[in-house]
LUMBAPA-189475 format. One line per 3 residues: number of its first residue (from 1); their letters; for each residue x, y, z of N, C-alpha, C. Coordinates in Angstrom, 3 decimals, always signed. Example, Ala and Ser with C-alpha at 12.3 -4.5 7.8 and 13.67 -1.06 7.14 Angstrom:
BEGIN
1) as) +13.190:-5.690:+7.800:+12.300:-4.500:+7.800:+13.200:-3.300:+7.800 ~ +12.850:-2.250:+7.080:+13.670:-1.060:+7.140:+12.900:+0.030:+7.870
end
This chain:
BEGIN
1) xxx) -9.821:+19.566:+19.783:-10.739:+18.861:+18.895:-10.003:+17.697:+18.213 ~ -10.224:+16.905:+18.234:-10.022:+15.076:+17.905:-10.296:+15.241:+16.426 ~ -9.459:+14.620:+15.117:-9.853:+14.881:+13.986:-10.368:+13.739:+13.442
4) xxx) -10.861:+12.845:+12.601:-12.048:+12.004:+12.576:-10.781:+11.142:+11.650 ~ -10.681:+10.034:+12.039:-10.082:+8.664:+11.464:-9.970:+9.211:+9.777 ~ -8.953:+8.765:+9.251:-9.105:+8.675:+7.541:-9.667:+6.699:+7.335
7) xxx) -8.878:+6.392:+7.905:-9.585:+5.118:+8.278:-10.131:+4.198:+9.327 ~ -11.153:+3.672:+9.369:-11.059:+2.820:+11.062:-11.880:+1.148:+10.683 ~ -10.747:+0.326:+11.305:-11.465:-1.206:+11.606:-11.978:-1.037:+12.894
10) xxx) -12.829:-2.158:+12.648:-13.427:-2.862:+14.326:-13.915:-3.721:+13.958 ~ -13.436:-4.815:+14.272:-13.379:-6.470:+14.619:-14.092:-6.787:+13.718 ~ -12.529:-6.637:+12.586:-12.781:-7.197:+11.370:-12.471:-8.448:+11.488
13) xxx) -13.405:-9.832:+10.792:-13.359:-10.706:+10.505:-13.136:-10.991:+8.669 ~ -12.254:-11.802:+8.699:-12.358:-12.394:+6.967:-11.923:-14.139:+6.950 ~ -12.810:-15.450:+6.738:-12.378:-16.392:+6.223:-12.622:-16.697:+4.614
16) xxx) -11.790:-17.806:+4.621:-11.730:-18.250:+3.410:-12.167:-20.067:+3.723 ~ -13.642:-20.557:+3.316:-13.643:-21.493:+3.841:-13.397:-21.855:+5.385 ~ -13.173:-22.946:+5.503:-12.661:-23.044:+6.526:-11.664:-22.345:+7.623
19) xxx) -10.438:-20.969:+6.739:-9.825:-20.392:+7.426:-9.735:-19.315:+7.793 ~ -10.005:-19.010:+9.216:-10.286:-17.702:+9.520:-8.974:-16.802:+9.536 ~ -8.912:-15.948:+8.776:-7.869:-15.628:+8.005:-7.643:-14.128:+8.971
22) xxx) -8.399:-13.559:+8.821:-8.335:-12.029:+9.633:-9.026:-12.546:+11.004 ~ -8.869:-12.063:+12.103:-9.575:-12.022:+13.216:-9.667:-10.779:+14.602 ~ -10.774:-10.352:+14.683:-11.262:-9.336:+15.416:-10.426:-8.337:+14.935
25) xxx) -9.581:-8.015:+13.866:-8.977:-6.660:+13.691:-9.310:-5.354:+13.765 ~ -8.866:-4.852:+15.206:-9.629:-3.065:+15.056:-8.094:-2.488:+14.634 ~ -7.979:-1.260:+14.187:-6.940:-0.191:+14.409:-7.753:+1.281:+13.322
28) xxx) -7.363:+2.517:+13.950:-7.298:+3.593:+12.885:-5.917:+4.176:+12.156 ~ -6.298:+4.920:+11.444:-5.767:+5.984:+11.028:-5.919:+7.216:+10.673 ~ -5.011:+7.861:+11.355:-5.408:+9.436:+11.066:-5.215:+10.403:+9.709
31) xxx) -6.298:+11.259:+9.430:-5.129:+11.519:+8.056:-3.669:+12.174:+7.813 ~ -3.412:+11.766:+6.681:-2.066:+12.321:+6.009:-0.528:+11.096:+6.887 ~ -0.956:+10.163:+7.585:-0.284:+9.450:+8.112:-0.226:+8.003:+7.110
34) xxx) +0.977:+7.423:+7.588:+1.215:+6.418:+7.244:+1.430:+5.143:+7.937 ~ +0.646:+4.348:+7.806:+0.731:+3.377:+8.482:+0.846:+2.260:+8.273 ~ +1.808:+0.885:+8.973:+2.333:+0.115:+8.265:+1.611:-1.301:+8.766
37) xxx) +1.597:-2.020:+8.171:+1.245:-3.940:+8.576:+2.477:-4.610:+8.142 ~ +3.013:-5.426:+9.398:+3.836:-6.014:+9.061:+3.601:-7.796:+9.703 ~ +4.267:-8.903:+8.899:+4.113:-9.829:+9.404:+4.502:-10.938:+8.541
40) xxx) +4.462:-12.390:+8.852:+4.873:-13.316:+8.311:+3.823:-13.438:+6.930 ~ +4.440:-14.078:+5.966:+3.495:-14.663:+4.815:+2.318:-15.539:+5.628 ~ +0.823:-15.216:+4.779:+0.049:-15.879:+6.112:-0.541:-15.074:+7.065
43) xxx) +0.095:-13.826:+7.349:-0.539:-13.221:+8.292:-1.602:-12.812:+8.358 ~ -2.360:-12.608:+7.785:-3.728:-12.226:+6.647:-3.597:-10.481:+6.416 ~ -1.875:-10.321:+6.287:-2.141:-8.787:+5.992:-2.083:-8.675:+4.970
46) xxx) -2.110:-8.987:+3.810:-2.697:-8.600:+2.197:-4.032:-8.613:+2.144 ~ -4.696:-9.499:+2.955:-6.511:-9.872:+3.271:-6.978:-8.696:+3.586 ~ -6.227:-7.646:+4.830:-7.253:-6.702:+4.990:-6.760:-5.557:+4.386
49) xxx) -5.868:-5.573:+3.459:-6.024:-4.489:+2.431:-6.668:-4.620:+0.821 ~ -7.009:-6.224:+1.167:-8.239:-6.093:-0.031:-9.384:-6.038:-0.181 ~ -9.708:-5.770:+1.443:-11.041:-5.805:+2.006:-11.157:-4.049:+1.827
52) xxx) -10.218:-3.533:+2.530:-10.154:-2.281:+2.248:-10.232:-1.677:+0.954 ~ -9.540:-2.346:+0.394:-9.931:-1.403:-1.220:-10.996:-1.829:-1.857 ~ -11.750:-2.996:-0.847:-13.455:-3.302:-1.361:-12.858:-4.693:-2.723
55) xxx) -12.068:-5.183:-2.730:-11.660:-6.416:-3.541:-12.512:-7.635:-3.153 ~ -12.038:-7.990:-1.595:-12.576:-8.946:-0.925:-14.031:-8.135:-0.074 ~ -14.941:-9.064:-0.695:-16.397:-8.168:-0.500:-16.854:-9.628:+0.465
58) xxx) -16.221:-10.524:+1.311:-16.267:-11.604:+2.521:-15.986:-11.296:+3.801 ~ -16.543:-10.442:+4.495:-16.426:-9.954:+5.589:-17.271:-9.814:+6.557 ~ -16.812:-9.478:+7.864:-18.124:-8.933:+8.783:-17.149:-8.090:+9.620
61) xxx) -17.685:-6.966:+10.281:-17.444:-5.986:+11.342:-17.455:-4.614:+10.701 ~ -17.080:-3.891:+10.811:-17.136:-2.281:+10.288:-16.116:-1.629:+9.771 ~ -16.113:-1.285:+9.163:-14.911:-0.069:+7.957:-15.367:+1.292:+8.184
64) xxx) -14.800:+1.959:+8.485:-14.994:+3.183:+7.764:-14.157:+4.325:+7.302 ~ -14.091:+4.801:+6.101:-13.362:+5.763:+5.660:-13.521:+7.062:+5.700 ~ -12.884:+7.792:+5.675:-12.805:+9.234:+6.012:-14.334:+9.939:+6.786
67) xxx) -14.532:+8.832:+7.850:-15.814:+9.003:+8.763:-17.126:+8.298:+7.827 ~ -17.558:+7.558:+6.839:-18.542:+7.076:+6.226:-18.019:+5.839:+6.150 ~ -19.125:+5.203:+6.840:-19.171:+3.567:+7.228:-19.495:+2.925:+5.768
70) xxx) -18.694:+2.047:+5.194:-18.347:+0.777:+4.156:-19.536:-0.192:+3.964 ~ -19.641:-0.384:+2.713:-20.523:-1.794:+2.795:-19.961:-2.670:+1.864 ~ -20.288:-4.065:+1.787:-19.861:-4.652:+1.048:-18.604:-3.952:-0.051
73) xxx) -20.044:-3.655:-0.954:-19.940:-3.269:-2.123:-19.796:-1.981:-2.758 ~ -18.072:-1.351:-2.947:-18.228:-0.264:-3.067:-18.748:+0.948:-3.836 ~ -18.858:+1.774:-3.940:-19.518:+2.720:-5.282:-18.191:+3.607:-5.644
76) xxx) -18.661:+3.936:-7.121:-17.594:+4.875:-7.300:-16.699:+6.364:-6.789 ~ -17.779:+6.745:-6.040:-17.160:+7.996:-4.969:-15.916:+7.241:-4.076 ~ -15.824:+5.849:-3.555:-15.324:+5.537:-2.986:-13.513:+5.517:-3.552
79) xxx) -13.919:+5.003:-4.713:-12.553:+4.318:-6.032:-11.944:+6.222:-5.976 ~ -12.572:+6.928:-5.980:-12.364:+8.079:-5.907:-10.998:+8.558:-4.865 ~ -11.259:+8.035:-3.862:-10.895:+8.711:-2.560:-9.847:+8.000:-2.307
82) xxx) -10.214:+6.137:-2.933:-8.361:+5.027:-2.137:-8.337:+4.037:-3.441 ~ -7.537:+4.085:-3.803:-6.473:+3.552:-4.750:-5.601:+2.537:-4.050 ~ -5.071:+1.323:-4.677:-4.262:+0.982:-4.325:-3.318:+0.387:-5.199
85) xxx) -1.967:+0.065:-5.110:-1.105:-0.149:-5.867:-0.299:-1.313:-5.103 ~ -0.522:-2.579:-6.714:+0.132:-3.983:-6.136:+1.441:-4.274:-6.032 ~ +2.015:-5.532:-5.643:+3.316:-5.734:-5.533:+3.787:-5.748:-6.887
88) xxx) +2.984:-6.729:-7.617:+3.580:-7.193:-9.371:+3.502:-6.226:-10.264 ~ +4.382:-4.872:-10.229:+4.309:-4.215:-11.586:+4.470:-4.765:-13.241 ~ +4.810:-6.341:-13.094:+4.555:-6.736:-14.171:+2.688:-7.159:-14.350
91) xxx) +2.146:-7.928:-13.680:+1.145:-8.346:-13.606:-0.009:-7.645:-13.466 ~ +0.098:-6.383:-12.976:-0.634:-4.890:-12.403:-0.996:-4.506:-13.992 ~ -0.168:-4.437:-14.810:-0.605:-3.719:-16.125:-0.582:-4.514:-17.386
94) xxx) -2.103:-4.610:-17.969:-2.302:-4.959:-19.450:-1.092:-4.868:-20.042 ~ -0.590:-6.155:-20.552:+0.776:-6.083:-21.871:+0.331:-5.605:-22.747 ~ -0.993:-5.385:-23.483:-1.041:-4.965:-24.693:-1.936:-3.505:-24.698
97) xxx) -1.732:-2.914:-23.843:-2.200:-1.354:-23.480:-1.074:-0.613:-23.157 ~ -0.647:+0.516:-23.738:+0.164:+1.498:-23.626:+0.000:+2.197:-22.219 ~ +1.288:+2.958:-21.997:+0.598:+3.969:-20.525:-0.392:+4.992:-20.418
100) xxx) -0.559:+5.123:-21.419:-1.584:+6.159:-21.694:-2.969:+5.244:-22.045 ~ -2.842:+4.396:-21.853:-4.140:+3.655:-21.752:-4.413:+3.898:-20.536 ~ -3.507:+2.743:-19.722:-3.347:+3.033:-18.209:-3.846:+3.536:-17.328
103) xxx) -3.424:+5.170:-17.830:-3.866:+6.305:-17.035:-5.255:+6.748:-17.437 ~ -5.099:+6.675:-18.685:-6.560:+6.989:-19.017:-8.016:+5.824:-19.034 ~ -7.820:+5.261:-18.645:-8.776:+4.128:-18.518:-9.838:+4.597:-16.829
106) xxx) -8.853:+4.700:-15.631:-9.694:+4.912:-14.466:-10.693:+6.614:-14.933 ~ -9.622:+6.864:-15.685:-10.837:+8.866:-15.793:-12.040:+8.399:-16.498 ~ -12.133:+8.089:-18.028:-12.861:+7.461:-18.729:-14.164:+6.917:-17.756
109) xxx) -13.525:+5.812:-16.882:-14.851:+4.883:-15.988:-15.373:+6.180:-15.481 ~ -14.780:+7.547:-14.575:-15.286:+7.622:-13.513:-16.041:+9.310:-14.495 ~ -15.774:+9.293:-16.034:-16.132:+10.490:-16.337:-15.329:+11.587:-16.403
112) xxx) -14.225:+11.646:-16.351:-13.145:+12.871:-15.730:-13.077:+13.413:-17.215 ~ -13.126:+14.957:-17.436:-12.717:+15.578:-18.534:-11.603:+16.014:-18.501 ~ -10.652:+16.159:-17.409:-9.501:+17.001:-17.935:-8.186:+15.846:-17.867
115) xxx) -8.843:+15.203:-18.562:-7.674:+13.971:-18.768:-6.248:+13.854:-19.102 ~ -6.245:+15.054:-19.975:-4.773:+15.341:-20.581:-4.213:+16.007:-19.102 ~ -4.395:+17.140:-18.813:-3.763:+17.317:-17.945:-3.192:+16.694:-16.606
118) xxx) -4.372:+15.603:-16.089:-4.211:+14.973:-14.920:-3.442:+13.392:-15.450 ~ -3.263:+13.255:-16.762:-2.160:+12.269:-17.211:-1.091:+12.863:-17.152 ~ -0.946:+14.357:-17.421:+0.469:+14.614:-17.623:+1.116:+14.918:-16.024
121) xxx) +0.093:+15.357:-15.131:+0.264:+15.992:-13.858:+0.927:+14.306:-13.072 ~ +0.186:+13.383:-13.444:+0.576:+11.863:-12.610:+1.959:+11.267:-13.292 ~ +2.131:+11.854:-14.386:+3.225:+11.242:-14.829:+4.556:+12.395:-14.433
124) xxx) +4.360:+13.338:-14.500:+5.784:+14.159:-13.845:+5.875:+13.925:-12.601 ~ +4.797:+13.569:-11.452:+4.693:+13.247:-10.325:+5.425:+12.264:-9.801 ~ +5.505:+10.904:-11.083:+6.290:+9.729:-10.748:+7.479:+9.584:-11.366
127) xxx) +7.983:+10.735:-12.332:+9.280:+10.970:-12.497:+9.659:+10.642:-13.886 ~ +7.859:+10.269:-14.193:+8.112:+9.606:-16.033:+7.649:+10.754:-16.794 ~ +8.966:+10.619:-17.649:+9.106:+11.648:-19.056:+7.779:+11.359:-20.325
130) xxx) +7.738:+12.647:-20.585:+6.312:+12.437:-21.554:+6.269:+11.621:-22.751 ~ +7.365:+11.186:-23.126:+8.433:+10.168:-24.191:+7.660:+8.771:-23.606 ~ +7.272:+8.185:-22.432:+6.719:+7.178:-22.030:+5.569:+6.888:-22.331
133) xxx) +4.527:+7.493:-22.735:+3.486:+7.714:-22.622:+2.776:+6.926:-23.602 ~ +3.438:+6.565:-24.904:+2.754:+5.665:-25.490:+4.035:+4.245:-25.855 ~ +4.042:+4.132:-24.554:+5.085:+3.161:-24.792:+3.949:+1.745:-24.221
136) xxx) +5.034:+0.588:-23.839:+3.788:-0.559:-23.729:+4.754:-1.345:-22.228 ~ +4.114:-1.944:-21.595:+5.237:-2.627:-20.292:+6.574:-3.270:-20.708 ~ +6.275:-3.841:-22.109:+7.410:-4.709:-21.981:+8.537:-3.943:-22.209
139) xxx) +8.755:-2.820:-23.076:+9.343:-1.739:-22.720:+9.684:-0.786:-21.892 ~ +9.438:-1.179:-20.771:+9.601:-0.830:-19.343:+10.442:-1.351:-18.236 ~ +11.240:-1.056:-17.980:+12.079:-1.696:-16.508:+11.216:-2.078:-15.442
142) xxx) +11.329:-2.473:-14.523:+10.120:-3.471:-13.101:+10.341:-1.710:-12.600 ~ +11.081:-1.067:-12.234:+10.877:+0.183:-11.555:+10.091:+1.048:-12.454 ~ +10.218:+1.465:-13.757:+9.199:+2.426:-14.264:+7.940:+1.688:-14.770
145) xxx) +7.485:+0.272:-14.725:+6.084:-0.375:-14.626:+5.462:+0.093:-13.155 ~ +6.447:-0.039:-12.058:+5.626:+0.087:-10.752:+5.685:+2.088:-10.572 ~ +6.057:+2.501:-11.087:+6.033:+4.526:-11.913:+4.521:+4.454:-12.443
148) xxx) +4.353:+3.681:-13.220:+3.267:+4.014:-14.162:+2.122:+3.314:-13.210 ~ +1.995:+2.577:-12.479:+1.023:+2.012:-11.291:+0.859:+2.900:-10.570 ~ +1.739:+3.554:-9.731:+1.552:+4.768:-8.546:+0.951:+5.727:-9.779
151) xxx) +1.303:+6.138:-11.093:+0.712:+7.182:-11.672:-0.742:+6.909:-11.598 ~ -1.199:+5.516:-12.320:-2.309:+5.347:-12.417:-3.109:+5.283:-11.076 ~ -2.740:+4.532:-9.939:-3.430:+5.233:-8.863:-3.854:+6.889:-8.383
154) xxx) -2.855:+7.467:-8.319:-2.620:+9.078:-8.349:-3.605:+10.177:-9.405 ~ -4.123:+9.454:-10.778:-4.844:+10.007:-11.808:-6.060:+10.491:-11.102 ~ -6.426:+9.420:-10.316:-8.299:+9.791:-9.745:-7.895:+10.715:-8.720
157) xxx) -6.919:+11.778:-8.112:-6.638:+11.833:-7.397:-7.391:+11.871:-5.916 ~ -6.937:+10.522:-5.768:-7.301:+9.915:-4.112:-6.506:+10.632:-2.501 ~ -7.561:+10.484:-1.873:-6.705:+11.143:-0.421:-5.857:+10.090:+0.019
160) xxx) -6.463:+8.698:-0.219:-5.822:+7.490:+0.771:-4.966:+6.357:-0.605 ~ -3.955:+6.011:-0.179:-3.248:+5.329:-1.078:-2.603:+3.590:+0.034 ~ -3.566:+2.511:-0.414:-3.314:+1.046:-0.159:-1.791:+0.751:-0.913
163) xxx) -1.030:+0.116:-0.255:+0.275:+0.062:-0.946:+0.392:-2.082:-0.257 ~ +0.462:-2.529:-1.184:+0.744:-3.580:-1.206:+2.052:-4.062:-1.377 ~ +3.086:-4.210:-0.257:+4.603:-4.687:-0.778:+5.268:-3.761:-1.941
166) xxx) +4.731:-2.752:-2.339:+5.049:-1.895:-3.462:+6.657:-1.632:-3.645 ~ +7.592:-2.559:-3.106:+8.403:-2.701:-3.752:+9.246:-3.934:-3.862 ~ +9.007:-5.217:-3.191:+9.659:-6.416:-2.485:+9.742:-7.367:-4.233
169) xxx) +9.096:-6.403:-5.592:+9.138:-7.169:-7.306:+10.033:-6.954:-7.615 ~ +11.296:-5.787:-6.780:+12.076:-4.609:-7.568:+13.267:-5.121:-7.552 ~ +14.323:-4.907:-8.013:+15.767:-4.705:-7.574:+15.980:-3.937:-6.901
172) xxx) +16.504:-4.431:-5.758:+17.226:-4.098:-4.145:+17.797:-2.344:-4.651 ~ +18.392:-1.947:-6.035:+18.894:-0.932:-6.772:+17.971:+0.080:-6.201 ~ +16.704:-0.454:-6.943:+15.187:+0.272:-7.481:+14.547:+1.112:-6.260
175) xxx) +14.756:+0.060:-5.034:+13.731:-0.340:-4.065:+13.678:+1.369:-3.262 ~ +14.879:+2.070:-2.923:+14.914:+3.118:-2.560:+14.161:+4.034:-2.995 ~ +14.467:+4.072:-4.565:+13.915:+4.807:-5.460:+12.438:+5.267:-5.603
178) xxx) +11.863:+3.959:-5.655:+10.529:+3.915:-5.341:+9.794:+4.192:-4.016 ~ +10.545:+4.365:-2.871:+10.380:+4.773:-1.360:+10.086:+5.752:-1.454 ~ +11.062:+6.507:-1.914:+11.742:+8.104:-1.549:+10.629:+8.532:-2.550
181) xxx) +10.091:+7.878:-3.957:+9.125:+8.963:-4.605:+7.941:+8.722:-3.272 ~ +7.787:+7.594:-2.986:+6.405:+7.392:-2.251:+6.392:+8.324:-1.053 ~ +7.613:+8.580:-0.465:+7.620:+9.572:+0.723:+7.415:+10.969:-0.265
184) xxx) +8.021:+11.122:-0.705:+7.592:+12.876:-1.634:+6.052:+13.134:-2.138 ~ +5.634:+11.780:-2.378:+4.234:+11.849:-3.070:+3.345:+12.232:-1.824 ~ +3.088:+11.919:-0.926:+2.598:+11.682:+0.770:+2.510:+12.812:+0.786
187) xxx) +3.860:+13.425:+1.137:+3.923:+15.004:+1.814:+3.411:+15.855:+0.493 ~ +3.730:+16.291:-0.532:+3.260:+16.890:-2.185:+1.849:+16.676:-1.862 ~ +0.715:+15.584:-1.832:-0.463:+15.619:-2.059:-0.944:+15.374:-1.139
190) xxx) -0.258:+15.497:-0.027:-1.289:+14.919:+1.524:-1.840:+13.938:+1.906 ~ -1.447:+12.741:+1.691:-1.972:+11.747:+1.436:-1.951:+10.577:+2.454 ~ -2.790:+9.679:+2.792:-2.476:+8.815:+3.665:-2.576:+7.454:+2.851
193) xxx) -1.406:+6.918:+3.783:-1.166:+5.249:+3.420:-0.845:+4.459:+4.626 ~ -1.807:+2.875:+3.778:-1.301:+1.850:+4.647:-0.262:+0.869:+3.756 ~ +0.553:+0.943:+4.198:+1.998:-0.310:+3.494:+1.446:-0.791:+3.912
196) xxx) +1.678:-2.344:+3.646:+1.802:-3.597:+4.223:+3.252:-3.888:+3.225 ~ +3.992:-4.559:+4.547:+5.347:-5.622:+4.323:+5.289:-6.335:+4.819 ~ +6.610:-7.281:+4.275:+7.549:-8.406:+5.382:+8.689:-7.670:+6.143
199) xxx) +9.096:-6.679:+5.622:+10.246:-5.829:+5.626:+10.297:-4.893:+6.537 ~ +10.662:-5.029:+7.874:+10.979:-4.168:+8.975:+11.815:-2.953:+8.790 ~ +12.655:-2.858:+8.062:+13.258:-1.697:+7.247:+12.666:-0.939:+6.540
202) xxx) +11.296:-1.095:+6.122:+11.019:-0.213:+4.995:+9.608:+0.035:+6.088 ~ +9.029:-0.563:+6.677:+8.613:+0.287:+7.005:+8.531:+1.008:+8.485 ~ +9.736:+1.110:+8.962:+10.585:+2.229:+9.706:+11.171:+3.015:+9.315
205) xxx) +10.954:+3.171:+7.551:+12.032:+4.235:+6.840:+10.056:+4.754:+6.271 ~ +9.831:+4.511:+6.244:+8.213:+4.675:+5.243:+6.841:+4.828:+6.630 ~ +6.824:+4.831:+7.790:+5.420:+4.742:+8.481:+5.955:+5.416:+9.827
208) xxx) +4.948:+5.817:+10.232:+5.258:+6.580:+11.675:+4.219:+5.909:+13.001 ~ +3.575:+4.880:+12.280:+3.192:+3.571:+13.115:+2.855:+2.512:+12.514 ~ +2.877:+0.946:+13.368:+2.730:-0.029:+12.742:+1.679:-1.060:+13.794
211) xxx) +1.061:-1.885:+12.839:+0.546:-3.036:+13.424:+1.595:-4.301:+12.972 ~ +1.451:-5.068:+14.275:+2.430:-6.507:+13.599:+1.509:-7.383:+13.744 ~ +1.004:-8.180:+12.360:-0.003:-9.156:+12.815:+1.101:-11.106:+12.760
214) xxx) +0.124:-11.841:+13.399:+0.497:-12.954:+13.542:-1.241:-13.537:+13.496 ~ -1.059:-14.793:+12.273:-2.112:-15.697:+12.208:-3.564:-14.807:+12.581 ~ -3.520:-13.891:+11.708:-4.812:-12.832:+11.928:-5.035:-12.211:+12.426
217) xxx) -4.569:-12.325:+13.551:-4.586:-10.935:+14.621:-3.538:-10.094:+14.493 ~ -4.114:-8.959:+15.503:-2.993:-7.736:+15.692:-2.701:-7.963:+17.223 ~ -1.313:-8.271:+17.099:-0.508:-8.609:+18.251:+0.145:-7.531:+19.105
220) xxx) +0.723:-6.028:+17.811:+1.038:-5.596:+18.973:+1.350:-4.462:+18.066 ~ +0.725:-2.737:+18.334:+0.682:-1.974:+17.760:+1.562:-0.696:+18.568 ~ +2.658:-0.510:+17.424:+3.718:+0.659:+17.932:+4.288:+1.577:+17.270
223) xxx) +5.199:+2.408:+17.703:+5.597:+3.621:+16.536:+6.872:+3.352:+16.039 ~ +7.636:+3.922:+15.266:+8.395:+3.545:+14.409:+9.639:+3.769:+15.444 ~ +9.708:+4.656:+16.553:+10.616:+4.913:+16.908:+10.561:+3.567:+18.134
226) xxx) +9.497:+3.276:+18.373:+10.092:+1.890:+19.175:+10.462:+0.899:+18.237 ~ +10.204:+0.680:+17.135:+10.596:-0.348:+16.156:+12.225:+0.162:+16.057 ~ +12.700:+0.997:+16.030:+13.925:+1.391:+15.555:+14.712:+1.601:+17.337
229) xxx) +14.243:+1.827:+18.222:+14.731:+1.446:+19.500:+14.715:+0.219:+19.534 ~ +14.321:-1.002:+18.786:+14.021:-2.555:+19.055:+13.927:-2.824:+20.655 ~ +12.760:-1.754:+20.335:+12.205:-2.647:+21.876:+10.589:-3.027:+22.055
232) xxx) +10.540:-3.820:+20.996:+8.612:-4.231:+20.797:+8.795:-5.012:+22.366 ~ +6.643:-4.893:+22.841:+6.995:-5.385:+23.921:+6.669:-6.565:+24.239 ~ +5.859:-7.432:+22.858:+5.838:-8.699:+22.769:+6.959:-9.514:+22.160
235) xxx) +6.964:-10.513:+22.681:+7.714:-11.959:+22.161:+8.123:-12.086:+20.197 ~ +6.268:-12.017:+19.790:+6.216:-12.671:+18.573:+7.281:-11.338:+17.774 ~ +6.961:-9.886:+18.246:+7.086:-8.888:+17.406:+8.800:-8.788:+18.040
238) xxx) +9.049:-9.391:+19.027:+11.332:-9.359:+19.178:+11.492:-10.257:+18.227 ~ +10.677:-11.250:+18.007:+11.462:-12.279:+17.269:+11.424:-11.921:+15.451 ~ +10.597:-11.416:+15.405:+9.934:-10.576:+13.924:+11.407:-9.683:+13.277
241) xxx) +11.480:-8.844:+14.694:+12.526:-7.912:+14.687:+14.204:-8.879:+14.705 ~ +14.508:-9.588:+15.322:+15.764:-10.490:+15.307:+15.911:-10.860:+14.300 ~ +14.686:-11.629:+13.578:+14.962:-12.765:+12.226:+15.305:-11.486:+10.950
244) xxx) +14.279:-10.205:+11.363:+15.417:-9.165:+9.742:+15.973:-8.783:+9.979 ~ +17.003:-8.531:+11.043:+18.025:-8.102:+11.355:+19.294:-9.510:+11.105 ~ +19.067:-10.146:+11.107:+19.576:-12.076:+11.151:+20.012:-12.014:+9.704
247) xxx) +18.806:-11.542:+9.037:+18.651:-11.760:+7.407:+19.728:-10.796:+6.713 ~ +19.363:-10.179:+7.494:+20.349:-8.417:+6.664:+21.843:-8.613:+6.960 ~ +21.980:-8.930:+7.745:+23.562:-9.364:+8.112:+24.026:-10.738:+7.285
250) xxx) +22.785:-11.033:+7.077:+23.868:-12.744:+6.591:+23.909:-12.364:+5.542 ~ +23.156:-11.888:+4.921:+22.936:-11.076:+3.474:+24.335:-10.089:+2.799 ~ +24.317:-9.463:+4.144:+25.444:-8.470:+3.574:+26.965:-9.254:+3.496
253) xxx) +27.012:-10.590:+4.446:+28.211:-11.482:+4.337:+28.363:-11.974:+3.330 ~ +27.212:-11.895:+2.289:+27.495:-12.871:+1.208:+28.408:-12.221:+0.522 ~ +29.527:-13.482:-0.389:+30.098:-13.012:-1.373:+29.787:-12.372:-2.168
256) x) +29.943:-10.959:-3.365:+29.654:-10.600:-4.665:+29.871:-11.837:-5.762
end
């Protein structure tokens, strides 16, 4: 028995004006998997994860989540089920709202009574001490702002988690840090995600398949272990693979 997509495109379209930004994009996902988009700035892979979390309501072709086909405009059962969490943990959260705003703001919209508990349950989850809780961002390091984002996604608790670059704001320090909770969080609550990066490293350490898009399309869809065999079997996706490998080495030559 075949288990039913947690997510599925089919020939998704998205412009902006004049630019057709996404084009014919199909792919699924199964649940509790992770799956990655990778590609140049431009690629329109931030586009179809804001289509997905129902942001960008400019589209045509079909969505559907955990087997129930998408429209435009989402309803709240939906906000329920996928969350997503941005690159800018500075920009992601009100400066003048505490974390406990934060967290408590999505329950509030959606009605949730057991608020205390599912604030305290999202915040041990992301590794933040209950001492945080009425603190405010600017009092926050870029790693425990993007803590209190995964918390606040995690509050409604959702099956599917959109991850936008969720760590490329951080210090290179941080960047692990924030991986390794995101891999513990996955397996702990069962959860499926789509990353999107630039970063061929993270997500061969973070996805167990990937799409590589170029100028809207999906060029060429594989598993992590051919990404880490570097043997994609298109052109655009060797050269994808050469230039961060190019980067990482010249990188590591640099002087301290």
């Amino acid at each position: 028995m075949t288990t039913q997509p947690a997510i599925a495109l089919d020939k998704l379209n998205v412009s902006f004006g004049d630019a057709h930004v996404v084009k014919d994009l199909s792919f699924t996902v199964q649940p509790g998997e992770s799956y990655g988009i990778v590609g140049e700035s431009g690629s329109g892979k931030s586009t179809v994860l804001r289509v997905l979390a129902g942001l960008n309501r400019d589209w045509s072709g079909e969505i559907a989540i955990l087997g129930k086909a998408q429209p435009k405009i989402r309803d709240k059962a939906f906000h329920r089920q996928v969350q997503m969490v941005f690159q800018d943990p500075y920009g992601s959260l009100h400066p003048k709202k505490t974390v406990d705003d934060a967290l408590a703001e999505p329950l509030t919209i959606h009605g949730i009574r057991d608020a205390e508990a599912r604030i305290g349950r999202a915040m041990a989850d992301v590794g933040l001490p209950p001492s945080f809780r009425f603190r405010y961002p600017h009092q926050l390091s870029g790693g425990q702002r993007q803590r209190v984002a995964i918390a606040r996604a995690l509050v409604l608790e959702p099956t599917i988690l959109l991850l936008d670059e969720p760590t490329s704001a951080l210090d290179v320090s941080i960047q692990a840090e924030v991986l390794n909770l995101l891999q513990a969080l996955r397996q702990e609550r069962k959860l499926t995600y789509i990353l999107v990066s630039h970063d061929l490293a993270v997500v061969a350490h973070m996805c167990e398949r990937l799409l590589v898009m170029q100028f809207g399309r999906g060029v060429e869809e594989m598993t992590a272990g051919t990404l880490a065999a570097r043997a994609p079997q298109t052109a655009y996706a060797q050269q994808l693979l050469t230039a961060s490998e190019g980067f990482k080495r010249q990188a590591a030559a640099l002087p301290a």
